[in-house]
TIPA-354357 format. One record per residue: residue in three letters; x, y, z of N, C-alpha, C in turn. Coordinates in steps of 0.2 Angstrom, whole numbers, plus 5000, padded with zeros to 4 digits. Last residue first. Example, Ala and Ser with C-alpha at 12.3 -4.5 7.8 and 13.67 -1.06 7.14 Angstrom:
! residues 2
Ser506449895035506849955036506450005039;Ala506649725039506249785039506649845039;
//
This chain:
! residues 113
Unk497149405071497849445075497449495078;Unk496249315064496749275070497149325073;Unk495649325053495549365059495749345065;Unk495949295043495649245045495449275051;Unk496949385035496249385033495949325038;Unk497849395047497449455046496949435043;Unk498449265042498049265049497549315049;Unk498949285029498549245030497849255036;Unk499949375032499549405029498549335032;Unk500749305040500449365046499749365041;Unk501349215031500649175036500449245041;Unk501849305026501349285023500849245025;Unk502549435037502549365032501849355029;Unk503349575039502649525037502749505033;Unk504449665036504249625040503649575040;Unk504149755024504449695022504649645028;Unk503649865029503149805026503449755026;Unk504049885046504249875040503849845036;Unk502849935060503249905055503349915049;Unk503450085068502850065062503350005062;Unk504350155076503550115079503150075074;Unk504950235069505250175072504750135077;Unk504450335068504550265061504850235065;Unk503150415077503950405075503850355072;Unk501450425068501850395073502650405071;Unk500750615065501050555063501650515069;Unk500150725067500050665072500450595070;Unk500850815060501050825065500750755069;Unk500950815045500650775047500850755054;Unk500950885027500850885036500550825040;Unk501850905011501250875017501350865024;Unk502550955005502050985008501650955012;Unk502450814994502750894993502350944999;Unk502050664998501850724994502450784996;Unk502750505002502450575004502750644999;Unk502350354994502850414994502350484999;Unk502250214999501650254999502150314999;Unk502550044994502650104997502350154995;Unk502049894996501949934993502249984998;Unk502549724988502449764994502149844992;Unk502349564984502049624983502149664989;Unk503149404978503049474985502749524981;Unk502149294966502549364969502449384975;Unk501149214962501949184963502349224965;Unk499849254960500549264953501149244957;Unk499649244971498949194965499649214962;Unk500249324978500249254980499749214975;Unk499949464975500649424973500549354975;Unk498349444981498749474974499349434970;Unk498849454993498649394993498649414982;Unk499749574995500049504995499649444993;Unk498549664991499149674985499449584985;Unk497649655002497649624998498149624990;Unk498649725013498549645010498349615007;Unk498849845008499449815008499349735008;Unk497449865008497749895002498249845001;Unk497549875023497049855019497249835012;Unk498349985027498549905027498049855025;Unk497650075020498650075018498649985019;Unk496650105029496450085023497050065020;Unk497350105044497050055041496850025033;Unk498150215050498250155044497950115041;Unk497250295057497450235060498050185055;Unk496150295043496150305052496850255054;Unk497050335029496550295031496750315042;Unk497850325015498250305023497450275026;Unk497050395007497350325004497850285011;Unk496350485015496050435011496450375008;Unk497550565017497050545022496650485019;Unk498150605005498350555007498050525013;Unk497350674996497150644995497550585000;Unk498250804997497450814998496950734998;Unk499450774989499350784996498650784998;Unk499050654977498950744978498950724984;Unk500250514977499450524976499450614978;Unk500950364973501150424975500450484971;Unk502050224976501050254975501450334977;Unk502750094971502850154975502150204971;Unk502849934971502449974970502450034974;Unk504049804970503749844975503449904970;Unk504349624971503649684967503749724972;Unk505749554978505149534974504849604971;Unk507049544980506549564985505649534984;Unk507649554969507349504972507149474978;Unk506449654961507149644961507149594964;Unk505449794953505549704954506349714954;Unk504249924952505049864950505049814954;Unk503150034946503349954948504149944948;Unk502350184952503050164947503150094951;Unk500750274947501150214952501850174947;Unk500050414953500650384948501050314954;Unk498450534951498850454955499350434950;Unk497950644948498750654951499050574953;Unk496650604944497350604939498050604939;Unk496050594955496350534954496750524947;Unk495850664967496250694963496650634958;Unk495050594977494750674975495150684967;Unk495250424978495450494978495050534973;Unk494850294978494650334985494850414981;Unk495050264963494050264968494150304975;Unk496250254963495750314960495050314963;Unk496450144971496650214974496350284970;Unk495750044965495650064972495850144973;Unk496650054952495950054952495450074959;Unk497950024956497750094953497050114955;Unk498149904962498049974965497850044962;Unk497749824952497249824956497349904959;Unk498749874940497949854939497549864947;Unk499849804949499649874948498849904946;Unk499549664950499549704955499349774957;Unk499449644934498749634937498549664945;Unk500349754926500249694928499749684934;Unk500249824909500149834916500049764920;
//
């Protein structure tokens, strides 16, 4: 297991209720590292977070992660079987992960955005 996965696993079992349902499938292309997370509908409030927050939390520290190992690290967050989520934004208001750079990642940890 590689040190990316490692980390997410280890985060997302400590948020969730359900942390035997956590399944994380990697692949690599040349895109770089993508980590598709997939957790008990019960437990995606906690792995998304107010706002997104905990998801994009999660998101940056994966890149600064792939950036000590020389990798893009992105992460996708599968939705459960059943899951509701009427408040949820149109996707076409979200950014793409694969939009941010690494100097966005940078800024976020420096507090600049």
């Amino acid at each position: 297991m590689e040190h990316d996965e490692q980390f997410l696993e280890y985060v997302v079992k400590a948020l969730a209720d359900n942390p035997n349902d956590v399944k994380i499938r990697r692949t690599v292309d040349e895109m770089g590292v993508l980590l598709t997370l997939s957790v008990n509908k019960d437990d995606m409030g906690k792995v998304i977070g107010r706002s997104g927050a905990t998801a994009k939390a999660i998101r940056t520290i994966l890149r600064v992660v792939g950036m000590k190992n020389d990798a893009r690290v992105n992460l996708k967050i599968e939705e459960p079987e059943g899951a509701e989520h009427p408040e949820a934004p149109a996707a076409e208001n979200v950014p793409y992960v694969r939009d941010t750079t690494v100097d966005d990642v940078i800024k976020d940890l420096k507090g600049e955005n």
